[in-house]
MOPAC internal coordinates of N, CA, C and O (Angstrom, degrees):
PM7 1SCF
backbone

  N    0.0000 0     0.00 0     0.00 0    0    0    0
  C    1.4473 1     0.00 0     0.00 0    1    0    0
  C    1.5287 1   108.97 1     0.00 0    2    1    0
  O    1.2310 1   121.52 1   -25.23 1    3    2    1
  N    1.3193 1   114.70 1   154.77 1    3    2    1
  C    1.4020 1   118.67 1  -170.11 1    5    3    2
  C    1.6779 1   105.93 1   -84.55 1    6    5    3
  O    1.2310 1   119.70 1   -44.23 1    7    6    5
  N    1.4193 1   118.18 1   135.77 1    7    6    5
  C    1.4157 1   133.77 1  -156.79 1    9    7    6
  C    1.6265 1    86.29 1   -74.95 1   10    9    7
  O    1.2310 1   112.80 1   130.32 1   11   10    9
  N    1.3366 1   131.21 1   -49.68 1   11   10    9
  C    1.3106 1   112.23 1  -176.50 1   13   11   10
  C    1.2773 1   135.35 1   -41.55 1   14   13   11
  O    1.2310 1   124.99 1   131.61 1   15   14   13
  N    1.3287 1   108.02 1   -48.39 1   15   14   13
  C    1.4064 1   121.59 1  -179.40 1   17   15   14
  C    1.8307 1   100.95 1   -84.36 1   18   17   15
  O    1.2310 1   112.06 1   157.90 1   19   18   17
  N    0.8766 1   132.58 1   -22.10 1   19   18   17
  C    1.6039 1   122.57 1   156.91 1   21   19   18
  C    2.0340 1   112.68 1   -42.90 1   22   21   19
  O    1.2310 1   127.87 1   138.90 1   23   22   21
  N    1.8375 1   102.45 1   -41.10 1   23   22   21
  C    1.4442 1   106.16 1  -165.22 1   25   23   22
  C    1.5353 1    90.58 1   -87.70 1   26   25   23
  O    1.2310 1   119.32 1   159.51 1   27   26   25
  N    1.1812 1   118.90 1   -20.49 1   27   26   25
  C    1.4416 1   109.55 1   177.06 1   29   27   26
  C    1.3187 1   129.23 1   -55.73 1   30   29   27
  O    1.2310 1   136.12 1   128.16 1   31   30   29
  N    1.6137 1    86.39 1   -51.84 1   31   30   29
  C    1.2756 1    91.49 1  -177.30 1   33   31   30
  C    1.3875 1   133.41 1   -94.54 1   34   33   31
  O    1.2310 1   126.38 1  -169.46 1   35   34   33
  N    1.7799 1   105.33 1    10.54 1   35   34   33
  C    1.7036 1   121.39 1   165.25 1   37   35   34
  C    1.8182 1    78.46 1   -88.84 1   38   37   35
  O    1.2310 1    99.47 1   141.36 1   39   38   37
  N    0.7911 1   154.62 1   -38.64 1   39   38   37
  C    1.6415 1   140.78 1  -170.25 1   41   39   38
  C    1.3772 1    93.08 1   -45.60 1   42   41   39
  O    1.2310 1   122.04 1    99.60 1   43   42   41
  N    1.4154 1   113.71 1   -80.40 1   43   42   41
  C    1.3377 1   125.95 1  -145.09 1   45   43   42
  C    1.1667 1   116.64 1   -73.70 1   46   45   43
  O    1.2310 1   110.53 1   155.77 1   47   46   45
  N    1.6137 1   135.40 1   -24.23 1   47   46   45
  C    0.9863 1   151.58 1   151.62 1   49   47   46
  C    1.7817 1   108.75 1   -47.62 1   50   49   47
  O    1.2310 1   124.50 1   119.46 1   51   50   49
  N    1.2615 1   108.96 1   -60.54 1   51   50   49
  C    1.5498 1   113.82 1   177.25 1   53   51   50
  C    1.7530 1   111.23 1   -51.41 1   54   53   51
  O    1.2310 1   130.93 1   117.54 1   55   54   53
  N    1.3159 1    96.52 1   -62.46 1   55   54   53
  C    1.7232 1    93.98 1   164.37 1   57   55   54
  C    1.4855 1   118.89 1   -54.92 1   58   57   55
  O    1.2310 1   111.00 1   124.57 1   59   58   57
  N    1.1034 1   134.54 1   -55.43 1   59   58   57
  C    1.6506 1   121.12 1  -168.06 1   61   59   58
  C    1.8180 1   109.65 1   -61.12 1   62   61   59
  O    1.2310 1   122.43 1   144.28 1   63   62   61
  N    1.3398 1   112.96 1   -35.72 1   63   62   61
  C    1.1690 1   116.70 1   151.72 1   65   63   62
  C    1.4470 1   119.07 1   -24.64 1   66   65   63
  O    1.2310 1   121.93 1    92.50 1   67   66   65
  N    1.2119 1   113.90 1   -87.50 1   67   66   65
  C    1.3870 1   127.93 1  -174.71 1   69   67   66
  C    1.7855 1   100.91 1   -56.39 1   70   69   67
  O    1.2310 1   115.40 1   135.34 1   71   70   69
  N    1.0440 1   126.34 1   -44.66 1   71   70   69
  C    1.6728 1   127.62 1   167.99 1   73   71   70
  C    1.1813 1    98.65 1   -41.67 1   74   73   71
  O    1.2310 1   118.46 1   128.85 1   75   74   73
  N    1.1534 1   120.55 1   -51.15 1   75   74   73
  C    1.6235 1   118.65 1  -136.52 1   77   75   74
  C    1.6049 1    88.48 1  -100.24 1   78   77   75
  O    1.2310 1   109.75 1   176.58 1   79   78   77
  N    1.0748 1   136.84 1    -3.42 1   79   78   77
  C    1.5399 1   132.90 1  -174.18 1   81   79   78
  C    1.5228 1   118.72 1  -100.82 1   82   81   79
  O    1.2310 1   129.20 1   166.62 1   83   82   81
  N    1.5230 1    99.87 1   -13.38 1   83   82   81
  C    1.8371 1   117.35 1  -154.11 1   85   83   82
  C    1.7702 1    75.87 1  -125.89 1   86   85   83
  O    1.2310 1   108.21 1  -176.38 1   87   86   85
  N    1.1395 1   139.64 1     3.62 1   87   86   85
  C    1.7265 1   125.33 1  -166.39 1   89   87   86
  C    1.6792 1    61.64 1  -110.12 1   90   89   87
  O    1.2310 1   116.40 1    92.89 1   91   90   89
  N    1.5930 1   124.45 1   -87.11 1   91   90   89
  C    1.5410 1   125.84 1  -156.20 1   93   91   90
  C    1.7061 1   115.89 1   -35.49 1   94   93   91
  O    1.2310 1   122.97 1   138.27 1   95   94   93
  N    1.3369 1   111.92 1   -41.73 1   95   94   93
  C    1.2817 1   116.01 1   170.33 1   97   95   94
  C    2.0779 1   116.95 1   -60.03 1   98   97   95
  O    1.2310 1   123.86 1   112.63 1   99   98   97
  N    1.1166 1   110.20 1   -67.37 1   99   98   97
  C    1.2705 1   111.98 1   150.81 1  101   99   98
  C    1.7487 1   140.31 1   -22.46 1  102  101   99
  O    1.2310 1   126.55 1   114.98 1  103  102  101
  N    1.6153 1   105.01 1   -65.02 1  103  102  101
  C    1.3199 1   109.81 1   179.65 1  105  103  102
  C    1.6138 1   111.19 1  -104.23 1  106  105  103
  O    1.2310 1   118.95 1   156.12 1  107  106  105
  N    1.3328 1   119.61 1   -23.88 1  107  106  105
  C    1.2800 1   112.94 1  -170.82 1  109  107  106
  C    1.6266 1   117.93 1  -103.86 1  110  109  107
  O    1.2310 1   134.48 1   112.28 1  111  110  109
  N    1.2334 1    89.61 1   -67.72 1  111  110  109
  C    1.4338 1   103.10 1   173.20 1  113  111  110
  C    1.8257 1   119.90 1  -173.08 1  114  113  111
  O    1.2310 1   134.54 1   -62.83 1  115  114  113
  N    1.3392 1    89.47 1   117.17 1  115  114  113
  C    1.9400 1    86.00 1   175.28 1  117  115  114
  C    1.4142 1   112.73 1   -48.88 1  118  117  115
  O    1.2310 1   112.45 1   155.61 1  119  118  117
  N    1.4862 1   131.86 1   -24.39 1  119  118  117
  C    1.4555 1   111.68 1  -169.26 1  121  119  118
  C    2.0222 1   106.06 1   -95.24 1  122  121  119
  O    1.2310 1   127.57 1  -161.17 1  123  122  121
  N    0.9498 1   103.03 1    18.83 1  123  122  121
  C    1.5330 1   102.41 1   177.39 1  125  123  122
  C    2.0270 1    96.18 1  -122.40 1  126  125  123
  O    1.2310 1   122.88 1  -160.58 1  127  126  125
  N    1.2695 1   112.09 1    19.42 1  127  126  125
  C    1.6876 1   107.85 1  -179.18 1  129  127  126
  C    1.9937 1   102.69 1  -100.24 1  130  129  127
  O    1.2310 1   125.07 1   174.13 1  131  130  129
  N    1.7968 1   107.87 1    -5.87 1  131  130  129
  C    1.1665 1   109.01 1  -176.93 1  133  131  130
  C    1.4633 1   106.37 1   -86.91 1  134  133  131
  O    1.2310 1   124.19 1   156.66 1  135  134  133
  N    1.1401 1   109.56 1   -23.34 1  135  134  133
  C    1.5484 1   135.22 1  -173.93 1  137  135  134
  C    1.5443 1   101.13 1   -73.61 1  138  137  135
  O    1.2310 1   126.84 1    94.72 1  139  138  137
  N    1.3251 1   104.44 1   -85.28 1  139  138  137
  C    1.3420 1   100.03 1   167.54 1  141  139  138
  C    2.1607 1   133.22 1   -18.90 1  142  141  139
  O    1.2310 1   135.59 1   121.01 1  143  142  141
  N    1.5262 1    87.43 1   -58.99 1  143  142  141
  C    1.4447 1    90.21 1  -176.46 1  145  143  142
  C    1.4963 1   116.12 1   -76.83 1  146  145  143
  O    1.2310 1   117.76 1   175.01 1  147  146  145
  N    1.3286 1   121.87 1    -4.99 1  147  146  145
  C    1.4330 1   135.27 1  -167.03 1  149  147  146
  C    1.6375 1    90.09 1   -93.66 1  150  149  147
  O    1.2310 1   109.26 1   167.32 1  151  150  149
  N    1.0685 1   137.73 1   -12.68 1  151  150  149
  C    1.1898 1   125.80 1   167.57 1  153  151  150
  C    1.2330 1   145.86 1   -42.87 1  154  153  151
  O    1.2310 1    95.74 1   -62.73 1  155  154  153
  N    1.2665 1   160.22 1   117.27 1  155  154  153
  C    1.2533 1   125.44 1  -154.38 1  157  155  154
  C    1.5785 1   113.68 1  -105.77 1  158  157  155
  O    1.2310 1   127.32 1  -139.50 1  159  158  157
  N    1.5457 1   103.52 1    40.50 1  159  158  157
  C    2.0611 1    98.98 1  -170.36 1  161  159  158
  C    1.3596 1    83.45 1   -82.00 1  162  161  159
  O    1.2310 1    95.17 1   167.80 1  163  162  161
  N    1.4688 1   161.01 1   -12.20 1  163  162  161
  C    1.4948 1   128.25 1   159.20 1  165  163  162
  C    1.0850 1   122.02 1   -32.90 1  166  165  163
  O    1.2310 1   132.56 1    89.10 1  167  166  165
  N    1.5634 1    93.35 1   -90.90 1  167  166  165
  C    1.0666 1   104.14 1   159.32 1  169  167  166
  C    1.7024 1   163.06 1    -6.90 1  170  169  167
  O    1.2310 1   131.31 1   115.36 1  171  170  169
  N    1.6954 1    95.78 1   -64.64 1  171  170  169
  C    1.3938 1   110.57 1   151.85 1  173  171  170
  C    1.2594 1   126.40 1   -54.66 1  174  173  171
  O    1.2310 1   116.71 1   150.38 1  175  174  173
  N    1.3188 1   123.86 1   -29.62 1  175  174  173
  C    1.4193 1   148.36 1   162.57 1  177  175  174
  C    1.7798 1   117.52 1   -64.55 1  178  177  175
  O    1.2310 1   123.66 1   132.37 1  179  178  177
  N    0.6348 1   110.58 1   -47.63 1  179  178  177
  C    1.9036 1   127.52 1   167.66 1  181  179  178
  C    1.0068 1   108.55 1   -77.07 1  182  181  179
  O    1.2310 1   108.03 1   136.88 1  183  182  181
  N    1.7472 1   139.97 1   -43.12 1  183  182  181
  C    1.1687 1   131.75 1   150.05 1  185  183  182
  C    1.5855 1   121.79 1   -33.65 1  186  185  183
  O    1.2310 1   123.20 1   111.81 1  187  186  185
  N    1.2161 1   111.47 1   -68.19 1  187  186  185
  C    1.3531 1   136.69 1  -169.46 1  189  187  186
  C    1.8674 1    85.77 1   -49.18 1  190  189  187
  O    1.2310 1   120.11 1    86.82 1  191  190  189
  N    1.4978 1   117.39 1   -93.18 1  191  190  189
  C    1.7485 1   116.89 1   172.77 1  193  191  190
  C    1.0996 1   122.88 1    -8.18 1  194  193  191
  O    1.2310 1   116.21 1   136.22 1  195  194  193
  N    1.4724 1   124.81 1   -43.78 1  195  194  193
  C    1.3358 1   151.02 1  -136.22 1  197  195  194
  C    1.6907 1    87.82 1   -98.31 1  198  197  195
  O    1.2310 1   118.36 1   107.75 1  199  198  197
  N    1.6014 1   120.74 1   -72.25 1  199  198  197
  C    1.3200 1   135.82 1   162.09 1  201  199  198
  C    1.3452 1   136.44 1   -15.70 1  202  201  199
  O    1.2310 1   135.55 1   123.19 1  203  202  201
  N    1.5768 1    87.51 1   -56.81 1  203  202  201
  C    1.7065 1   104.01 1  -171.12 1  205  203  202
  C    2.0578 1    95.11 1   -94.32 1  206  205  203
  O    1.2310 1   135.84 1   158.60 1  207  206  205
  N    0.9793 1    86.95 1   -21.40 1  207  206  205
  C    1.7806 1    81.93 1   175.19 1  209  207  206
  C    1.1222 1   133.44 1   -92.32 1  210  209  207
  O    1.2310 1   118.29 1   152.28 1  211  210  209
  N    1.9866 1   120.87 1   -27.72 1  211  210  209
  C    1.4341 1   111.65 1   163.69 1  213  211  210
  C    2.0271 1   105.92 1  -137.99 1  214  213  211
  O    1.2310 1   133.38 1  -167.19 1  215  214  213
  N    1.4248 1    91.74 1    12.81 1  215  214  213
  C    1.5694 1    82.63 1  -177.41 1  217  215  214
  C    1.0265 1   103.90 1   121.64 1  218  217  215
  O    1.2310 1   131.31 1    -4.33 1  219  218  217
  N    1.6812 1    95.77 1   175.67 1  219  218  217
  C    2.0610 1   117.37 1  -178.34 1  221  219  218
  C    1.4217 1    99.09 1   -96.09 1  222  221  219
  O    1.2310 1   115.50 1   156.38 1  223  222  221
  N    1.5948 1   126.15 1   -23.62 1  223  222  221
  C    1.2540 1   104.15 1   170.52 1  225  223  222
  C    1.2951 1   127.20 1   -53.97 1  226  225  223
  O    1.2310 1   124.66 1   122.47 1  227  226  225
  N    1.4672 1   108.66 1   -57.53 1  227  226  225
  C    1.6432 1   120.27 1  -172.06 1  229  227  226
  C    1.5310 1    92.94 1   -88.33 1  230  229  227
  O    1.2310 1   109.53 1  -117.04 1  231  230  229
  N    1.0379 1   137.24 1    62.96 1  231  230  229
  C    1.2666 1   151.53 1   144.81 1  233  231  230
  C    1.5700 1   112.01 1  -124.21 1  234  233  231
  O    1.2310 1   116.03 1   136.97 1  235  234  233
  N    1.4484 1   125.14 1   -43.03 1  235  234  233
  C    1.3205 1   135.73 1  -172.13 1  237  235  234
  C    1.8623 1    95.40 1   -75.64 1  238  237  235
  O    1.2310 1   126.23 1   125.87 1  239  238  237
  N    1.4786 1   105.63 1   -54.13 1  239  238  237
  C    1.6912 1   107.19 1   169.25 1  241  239  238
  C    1.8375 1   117.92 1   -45.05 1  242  241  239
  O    1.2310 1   134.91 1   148.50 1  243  242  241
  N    1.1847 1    88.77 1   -31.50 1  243  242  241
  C    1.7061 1   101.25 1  -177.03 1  245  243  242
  C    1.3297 1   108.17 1   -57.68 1  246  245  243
  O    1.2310 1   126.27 1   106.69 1  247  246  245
  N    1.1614 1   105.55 1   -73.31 1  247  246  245
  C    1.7638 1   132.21 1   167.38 1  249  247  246
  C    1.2178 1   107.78 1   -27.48 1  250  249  247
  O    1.2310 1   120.39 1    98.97 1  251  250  249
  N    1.6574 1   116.87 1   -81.03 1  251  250  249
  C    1.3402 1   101.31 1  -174.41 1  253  251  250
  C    1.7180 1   122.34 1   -55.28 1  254  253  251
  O    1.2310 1   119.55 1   157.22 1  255  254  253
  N    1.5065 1   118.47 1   -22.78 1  255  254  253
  C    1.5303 1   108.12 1   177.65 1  257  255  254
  C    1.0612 1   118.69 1   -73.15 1  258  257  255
  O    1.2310 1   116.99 1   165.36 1  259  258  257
  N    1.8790 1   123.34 1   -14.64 1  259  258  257
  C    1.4206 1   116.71 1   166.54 1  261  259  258
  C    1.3116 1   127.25 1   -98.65 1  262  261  259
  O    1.2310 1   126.15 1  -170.31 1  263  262  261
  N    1.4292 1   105.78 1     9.69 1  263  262  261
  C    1.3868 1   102.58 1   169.47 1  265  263  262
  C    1.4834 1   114.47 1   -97.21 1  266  265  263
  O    1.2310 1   124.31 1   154.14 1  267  266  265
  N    1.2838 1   109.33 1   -25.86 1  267  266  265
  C    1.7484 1   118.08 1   157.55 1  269  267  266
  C    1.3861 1   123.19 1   -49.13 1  270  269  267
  O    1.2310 1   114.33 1   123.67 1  271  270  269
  N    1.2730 1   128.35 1   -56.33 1  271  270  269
  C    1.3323 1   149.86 1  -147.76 1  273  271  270
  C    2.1133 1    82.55 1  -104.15 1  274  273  271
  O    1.2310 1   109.70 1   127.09 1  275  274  273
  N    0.8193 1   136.93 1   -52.91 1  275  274  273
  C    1.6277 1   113.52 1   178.23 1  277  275  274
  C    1.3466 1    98.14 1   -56.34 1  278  277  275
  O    1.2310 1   110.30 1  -150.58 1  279  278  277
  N    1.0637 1   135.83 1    29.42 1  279  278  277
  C    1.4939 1   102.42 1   154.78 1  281  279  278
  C    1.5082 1   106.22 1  -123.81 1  282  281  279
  O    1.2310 1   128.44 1   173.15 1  283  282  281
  N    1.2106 1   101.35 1    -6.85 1  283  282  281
  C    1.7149 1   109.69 1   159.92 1  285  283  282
  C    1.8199 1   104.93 1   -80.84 1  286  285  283
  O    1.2310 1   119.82 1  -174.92 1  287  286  285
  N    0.7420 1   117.94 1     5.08 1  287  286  285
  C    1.5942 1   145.38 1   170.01 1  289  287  286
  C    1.7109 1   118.89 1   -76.15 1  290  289  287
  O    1.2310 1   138.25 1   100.27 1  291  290  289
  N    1.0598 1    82.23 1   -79.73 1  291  290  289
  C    1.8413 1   109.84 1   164.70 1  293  291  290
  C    1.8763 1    96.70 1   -48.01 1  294  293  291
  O    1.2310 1   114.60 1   107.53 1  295  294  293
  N    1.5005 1   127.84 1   -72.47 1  295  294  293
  C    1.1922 1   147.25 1  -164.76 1  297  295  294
  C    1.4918 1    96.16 1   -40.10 1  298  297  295
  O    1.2310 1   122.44 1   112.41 1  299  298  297
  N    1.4923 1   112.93 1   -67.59 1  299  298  297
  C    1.3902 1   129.88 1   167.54 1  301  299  298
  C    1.4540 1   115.18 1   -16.16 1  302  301  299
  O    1.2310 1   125.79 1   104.23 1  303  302  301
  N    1.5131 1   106.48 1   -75.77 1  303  302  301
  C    1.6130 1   109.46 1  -155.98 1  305  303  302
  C    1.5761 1   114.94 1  -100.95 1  306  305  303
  O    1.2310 1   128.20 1  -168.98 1  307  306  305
  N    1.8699 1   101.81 1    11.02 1  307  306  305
  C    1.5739 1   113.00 1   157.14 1  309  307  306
  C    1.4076 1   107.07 1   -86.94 1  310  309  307
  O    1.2310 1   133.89 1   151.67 1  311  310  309
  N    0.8403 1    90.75 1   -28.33 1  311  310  309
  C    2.1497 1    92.06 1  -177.67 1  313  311  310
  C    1.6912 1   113.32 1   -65.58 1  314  313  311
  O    1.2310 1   132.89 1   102.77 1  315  314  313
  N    1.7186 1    92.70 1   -77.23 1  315  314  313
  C    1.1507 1   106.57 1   128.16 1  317  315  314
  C    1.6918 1   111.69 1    31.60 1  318  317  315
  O    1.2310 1   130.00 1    55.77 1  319  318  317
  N    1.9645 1    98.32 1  -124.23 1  319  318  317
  C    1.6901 1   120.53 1   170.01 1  321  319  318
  C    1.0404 1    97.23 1   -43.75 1  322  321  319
  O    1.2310 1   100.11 1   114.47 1  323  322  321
  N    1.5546 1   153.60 1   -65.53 1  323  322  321
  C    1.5013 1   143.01 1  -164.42 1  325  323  322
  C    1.3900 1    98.86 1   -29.98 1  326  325  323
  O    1.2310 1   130.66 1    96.70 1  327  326  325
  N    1.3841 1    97.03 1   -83.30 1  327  326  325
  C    1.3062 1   124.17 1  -145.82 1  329  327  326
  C    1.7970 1   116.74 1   -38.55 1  330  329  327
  O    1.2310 1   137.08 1   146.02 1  331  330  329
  N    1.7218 1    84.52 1   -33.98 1  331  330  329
  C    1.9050 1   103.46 1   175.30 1  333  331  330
  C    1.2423 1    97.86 1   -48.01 1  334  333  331
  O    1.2310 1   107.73 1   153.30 1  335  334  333
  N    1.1177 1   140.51 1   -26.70 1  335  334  333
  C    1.6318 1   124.59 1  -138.57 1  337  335  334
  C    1.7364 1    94.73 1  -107.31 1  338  337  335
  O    1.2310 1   127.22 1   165.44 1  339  338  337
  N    1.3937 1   103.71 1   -14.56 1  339  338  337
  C    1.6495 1    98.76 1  -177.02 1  341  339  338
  C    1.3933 1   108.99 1  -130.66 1  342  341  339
  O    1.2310 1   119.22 1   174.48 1  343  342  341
  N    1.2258 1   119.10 1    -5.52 1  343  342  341
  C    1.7241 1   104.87 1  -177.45 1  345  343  342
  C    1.4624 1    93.77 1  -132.86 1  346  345  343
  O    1.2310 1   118.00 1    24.90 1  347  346  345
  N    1.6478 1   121.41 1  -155.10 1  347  346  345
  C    1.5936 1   115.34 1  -178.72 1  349  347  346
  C    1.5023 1    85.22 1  -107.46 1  350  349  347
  O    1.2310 1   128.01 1     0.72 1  351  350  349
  N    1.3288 1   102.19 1  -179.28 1  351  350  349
  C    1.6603 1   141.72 1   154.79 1  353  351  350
  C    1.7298 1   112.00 1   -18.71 1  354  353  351
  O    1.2310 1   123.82 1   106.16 1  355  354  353
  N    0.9904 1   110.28 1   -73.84 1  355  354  353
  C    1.4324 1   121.92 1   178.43 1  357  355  354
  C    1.1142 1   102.44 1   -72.79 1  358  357  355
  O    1.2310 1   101.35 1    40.04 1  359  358  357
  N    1.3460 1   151.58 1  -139.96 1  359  358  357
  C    1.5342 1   142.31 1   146.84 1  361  359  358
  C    1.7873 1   111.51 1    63.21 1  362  361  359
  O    1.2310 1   126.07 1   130.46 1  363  362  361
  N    1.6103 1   105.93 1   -49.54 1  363  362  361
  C    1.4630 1    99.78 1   167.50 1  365  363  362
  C    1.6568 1   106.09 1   -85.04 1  366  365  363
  O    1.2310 1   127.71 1   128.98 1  367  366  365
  N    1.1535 1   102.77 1   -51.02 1  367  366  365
  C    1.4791 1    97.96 1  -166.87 1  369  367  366
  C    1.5605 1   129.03 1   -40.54 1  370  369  367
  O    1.2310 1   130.47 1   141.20 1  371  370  369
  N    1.7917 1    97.42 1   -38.80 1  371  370  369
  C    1.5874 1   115.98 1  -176.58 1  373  371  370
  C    2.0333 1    84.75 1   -79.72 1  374  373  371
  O    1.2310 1   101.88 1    92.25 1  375  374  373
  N    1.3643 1   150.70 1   -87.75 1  375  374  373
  C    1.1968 1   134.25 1  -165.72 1  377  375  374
  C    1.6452 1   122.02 1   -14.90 1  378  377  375
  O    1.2310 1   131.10 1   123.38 1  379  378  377
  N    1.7542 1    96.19 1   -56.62 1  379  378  377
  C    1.3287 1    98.38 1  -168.82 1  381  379  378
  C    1.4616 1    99.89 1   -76.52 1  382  381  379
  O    1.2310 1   101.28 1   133.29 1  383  382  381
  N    1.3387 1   151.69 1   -46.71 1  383  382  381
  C    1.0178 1   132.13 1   149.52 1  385  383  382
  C    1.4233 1   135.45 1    -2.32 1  386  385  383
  O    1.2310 1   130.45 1   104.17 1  387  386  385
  N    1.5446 1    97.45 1   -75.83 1  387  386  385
  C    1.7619 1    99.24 1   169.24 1  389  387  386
  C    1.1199 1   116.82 1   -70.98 1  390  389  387
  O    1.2310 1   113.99 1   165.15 1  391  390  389
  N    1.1940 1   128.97 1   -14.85 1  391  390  389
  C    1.7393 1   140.25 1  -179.64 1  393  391  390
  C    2.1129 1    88.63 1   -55.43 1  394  393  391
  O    1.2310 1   131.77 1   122.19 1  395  394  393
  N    1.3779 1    94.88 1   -57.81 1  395  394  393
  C    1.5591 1   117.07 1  -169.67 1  397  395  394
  C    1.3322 1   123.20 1   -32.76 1  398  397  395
  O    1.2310 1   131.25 1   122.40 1  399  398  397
  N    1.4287 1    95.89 1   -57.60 1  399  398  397
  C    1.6301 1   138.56 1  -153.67 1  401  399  398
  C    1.7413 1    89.73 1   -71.81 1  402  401  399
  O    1.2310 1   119.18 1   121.29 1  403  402  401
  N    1.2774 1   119.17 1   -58.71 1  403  402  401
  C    1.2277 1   140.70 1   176.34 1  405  403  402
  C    1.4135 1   129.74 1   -52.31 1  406  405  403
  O    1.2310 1   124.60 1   128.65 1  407  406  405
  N    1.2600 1   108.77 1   -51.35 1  407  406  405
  C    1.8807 1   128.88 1   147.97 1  409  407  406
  C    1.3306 1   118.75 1   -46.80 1  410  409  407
  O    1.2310 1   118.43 1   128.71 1  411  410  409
  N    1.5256 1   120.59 1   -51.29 1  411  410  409
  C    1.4864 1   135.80 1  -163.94 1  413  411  410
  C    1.6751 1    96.53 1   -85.14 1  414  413  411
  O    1.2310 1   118.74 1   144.60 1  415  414  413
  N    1.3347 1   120.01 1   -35.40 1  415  414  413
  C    1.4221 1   125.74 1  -176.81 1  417  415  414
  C    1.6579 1   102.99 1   -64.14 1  418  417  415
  O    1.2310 1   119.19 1   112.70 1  419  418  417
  N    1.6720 1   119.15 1   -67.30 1  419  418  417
  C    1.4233 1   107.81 1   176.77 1  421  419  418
  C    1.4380 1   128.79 1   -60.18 1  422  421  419
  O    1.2310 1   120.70 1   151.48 1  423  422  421
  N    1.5927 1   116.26 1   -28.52 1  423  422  421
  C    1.6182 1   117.04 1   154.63 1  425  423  422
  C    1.0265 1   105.37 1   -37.74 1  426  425  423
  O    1.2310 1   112.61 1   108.25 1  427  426  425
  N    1.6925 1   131.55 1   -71.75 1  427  426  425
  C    1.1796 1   112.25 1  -163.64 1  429  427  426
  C    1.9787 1   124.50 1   -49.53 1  430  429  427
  O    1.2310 1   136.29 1   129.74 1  431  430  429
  N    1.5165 1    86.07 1   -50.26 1  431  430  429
  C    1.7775 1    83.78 1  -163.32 1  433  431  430
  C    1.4855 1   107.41 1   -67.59 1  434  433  431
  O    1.2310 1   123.61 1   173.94 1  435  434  433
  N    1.7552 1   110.68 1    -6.06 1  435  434  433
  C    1.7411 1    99.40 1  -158.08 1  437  435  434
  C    1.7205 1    88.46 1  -101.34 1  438  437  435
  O    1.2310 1   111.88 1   156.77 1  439  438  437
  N    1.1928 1   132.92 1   -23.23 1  439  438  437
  C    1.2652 1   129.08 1   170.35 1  441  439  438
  C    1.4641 1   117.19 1   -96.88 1  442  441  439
  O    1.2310 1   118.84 1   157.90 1  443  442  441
  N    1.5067 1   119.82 1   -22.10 1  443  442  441
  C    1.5917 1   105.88 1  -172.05 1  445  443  442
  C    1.6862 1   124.45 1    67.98 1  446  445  443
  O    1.2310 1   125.23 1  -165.70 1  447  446  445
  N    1.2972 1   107.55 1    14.30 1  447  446  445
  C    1.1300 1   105.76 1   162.51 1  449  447  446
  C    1.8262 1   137.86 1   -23.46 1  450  449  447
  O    1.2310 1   120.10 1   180.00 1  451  450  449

């Protein structure tokens, strides 16, 4: 199959995601947009790409780096909610960010992922 339309269609998939998370928050309800994004059709989808493009090895390598790194995930969007409660919008986002960047940096070197 042609590699373009492989990136296409992790594009468009990645976007309707994010559509589809900010429409539920919007029209339905913000507390079903955690639900939504906790899903794993990315994923399963990037797996699948991941599979048919270099193998079950670097698929199993895949796996284990995202099951490490969600908890720099988790780290993220506790900071994150904190942070709402004492600074603004922007201001948390960039902290918990670098909060992130910083967490995910010593994971790497202290496990070798």
């Amino acid at each position: 199959m042609n590699p373009i339309f492989y990136y296409a269609l992790q594009f468009i998939l990645g976007g309707a995601s994010v559509v589809g998370i900010t429409l539920i928050a919007k029209y339905i309800d913000p507390k079903y947009t955690g639900v939504v994004y906790a899903l794993p059709v990315i994923l399963i989808v990037a797996m699948i790409f991941i599979y048919l493009d270099h193998g079950l090895e670097i698929s199993r390598k895949t796996l284990k780096s995202t099951f490490v790194y969600e908890f720099t995930l988790v780290f993220f969007v506790l900071s994150f909610w904190l942070l709402l409660y004492r600074v603004n919008f922007w201001l948390a986002m960039i902290i918990a960010l670098l909060s992130w960047a910083i967490v995910a940096t010593l994971i790497q070197f202290w496990l070798k992922v």
